[in-house]
N, C-alpha and C positions, 0 to 999 in steps of 0.2 A: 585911793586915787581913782580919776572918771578912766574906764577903760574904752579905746577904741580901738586897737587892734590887738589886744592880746585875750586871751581865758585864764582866769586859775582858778583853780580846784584843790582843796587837798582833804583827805579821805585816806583811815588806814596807815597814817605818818607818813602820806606820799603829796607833795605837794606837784602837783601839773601845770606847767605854764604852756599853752596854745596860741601858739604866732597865728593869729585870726584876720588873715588876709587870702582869703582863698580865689579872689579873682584876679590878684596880682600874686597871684603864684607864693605869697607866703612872704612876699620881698620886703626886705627890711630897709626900714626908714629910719631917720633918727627918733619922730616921735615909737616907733617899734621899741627904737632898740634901748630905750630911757623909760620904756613900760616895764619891757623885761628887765632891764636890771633892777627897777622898784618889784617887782616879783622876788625876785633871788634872794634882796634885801629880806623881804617878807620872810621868805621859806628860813633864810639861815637864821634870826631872829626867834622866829617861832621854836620851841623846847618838844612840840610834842611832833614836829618833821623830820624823819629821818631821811629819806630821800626825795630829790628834785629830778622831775622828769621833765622833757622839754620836746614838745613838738608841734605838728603844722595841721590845721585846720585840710578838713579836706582827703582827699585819697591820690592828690596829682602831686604836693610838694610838702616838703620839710619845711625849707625857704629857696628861693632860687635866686638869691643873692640880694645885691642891694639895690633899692630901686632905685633908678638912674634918674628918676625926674629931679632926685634931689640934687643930683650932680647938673643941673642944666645951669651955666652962665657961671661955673665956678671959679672960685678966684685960688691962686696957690695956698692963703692962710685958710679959706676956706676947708679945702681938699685933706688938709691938716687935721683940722678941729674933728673933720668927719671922719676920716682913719683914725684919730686919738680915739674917738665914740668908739668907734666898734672893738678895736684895741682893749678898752677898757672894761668893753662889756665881754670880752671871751676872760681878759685878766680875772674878773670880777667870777668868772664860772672856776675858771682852774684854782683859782684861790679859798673859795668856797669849803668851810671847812665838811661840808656833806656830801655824797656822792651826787652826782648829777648827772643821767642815761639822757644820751639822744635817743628817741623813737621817730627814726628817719622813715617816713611814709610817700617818698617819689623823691624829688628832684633837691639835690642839698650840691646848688652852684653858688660859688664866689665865697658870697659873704655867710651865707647859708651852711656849708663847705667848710668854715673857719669857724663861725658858730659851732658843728659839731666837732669837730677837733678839737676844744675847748675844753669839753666836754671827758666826764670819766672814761664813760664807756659807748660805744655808739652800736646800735640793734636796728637794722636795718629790714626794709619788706624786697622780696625779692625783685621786683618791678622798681627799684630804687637806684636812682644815676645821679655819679659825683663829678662833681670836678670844678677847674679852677676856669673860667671861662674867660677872664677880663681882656685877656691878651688882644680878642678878639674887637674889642671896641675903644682899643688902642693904650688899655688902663692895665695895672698890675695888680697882687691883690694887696688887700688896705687892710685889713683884719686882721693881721697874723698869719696869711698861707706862706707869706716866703720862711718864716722861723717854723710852724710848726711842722705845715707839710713834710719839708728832709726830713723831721726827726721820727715819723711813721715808716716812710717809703723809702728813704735816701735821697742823695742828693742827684741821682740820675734820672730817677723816675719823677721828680718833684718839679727837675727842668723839663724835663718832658710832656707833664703835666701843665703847666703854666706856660712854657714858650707855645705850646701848641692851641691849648684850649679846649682839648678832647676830652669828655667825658668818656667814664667807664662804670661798667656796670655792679650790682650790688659785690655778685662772685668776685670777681676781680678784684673789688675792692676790700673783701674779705682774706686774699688773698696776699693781697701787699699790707694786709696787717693797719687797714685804713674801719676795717669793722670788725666788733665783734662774736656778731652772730649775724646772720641772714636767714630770715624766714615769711612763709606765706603770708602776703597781704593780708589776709583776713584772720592771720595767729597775730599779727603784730600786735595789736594792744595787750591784747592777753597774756603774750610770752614775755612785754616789759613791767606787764606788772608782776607775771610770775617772778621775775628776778629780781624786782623793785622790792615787792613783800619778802624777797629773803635778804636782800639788803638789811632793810628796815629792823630784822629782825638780829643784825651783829651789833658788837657793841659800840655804840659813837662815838669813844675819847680813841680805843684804839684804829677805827676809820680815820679820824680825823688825822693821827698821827702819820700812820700810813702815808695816805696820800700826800703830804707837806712832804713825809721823806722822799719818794717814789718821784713829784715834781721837780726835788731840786736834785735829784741822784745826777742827772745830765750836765749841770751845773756845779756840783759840788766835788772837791779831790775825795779818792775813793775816804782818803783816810781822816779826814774831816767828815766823813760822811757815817764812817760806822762812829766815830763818836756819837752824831749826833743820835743814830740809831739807838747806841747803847744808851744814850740818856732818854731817850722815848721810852726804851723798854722798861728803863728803872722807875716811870713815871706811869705806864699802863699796867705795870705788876703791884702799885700799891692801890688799885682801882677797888672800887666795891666791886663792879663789873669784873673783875678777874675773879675777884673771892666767890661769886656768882657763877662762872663755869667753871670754876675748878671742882663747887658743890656740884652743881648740876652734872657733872660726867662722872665723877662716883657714885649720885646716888640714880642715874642713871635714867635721867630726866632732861629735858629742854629748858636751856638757859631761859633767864629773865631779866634783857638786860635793861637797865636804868639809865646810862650816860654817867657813871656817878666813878 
C-alpha cells in the first residue's frame, strides 16, 4: 500500500511501524490509523516476525492523540464510525496473536494514550507524558480509555484522569502500573529492541497462547479459565518447540525455536 503517514521496517523478526507525523505531533487520523492496521495485518501474516514494535517519528511524541481536524463539522453517525476506527484498531493490537511493545518517545495523549494501552507492553523515555486529555475540548475518550484505562490504574485514578485531563509523567506512570519500564531518551530504541530480540527469540505458539489467555483472564470465570489454560497447555506441550527446550536445557544449550 502507498504510505503517507506511517514507516515500516522489519529486520531481525522485529517488524517497526512508525506513526510519521512529526509535525502534528504523531496525531492520528483515520487515514493513520487504516495504514497501521494494514501494517499489523502485514507483521501477523508474515512467518518470519516474531515481534511488532510500534512508535512515533521524532523525539517530541508517541502520538498526541487524535487529530481534531477530522472531527471538524461532525455528525453523531459520523463521531461513531471514527470511535469504531480506532476501537478496531487497538482491538486489532490486543488481538494480535504476536507480541506488540509500545516505544513511547514524548507525548502518548488521547488517542495516542489508547493506542498504547492496546498494546502488550509499553517502554517509555523518561521525558515521556500520558494522559487522557479530551475532557478538555468538551470530548471523552473514543478509543478504548474509559474500558482500558480502569483496568491498569482503577477506577479512581482513571476518573481522575479523564475527568480532569492532567497528564502525568513517565515515573508516575510507571508507577500506576500504566508502564513498563522507563528509560533515558537516548537508550529508548536500544533497550526496545533489547527486549524485542529476546521476545523474538521465545517460542511463538506458546506467546501466542499466553497472551489470548492473559487478555480474557479479566473476562473469563476463574474456572472456565484454567480449563482453558489446561487445554493450551496440553497443546503447547505437544509442540516441536517444547521438544526443542526441553533438549536444549539438558544438553545445556540455547533453544531454537521454530513456531512448530
Amino acid at each position: 500500500m502507498e504510505s503517507r503517514n506511517t514507516l515500516y521496517e522489519k529486520s531481525e523478526k522485529i517488524a517497526t511501524i512508525t506513526i510519521n507525523r512529526p509535525k502534528a505531533l504523531n496525531a492520528l487520523n483515520a487515514e493513520t490509523a487504516k495504514e497501521i492496521m494494514a501494517r499489523l495485518e502485514d507483521a501477523k501474516n508474515d512467518e518470519n516476525i516474531r515481534v511488532i514494535v510500534i512508535t512515533g517519528a521524532g523525539d517530541r511524541a508517541f502520538s498526541a492523540g487524535a487529530d481534531l481536524k477530522m472531527m471538524k463539522d461532525v455528525t453523531p453517525v459520523k463521531g461513531v464510525e471514527l470511535s469504531r476506527l480506532g476501537q478496531q484498531l487497538c482491538d486489532q493490537i490486543e488481538a494480535l496473536g504476536k507480541p506488540v511493545i509500545a516505544a513511547i518517545n514524548g507525548y502518548a495523549f488521547g488517542g495516542g494514550l489508547e493506542l498504547a494501552m492496546a498494546c502488550d507492553l509499553r517502554i517509555a523515555s523518561e521525558n515521556a507524558q500520558l494522559g487522557q486529555p479530551e475532557i478538555n475540548v468538551g470530548l471523552i475518550p473514543g478509543w478504548g480509555g474509559t474500558q482500558r484505562l480502569p483496568r491498569f490504574v482503577g477506577k479512581a485514578i482513571a476518573k481522575e484522569m479523564i475527568f480532569t485531563g492532567k497528564r502525568i509523567d513517565a515515573k508516575t506512570a510507571e508507577r500506576l502500573g500504566l508502564l513498563n519500564a522507563v528509560v533515558p531518551a537516548d537508550q529508548l530504541k536500544s533497550k526496545v529492541k533489547e527486549f524485542a530480540l529476546e521476545l523474538a527469540g521465545k517460542p511463538p505458539i506458546a506467546i501466542k497462547l499466553s497472551k489470548a489467555l492473559i487478555n480474557n483472564s479479566t473476562e473469563t470465570h476463574p474456572d472456565v479459565g484454567m480449563w482453558q489454560e489446561a487445554e493450551a497447555f496440553g497443546i503447547v506441550a505437544s509442540t516441536e518447540d517444547f521438544k526443542e527446550g526441553v533438549s536444549a536445557f539438558l544438553e545445556k544449550r540455547k533453544p531454537q525455536f521454530k513456531g512448530k
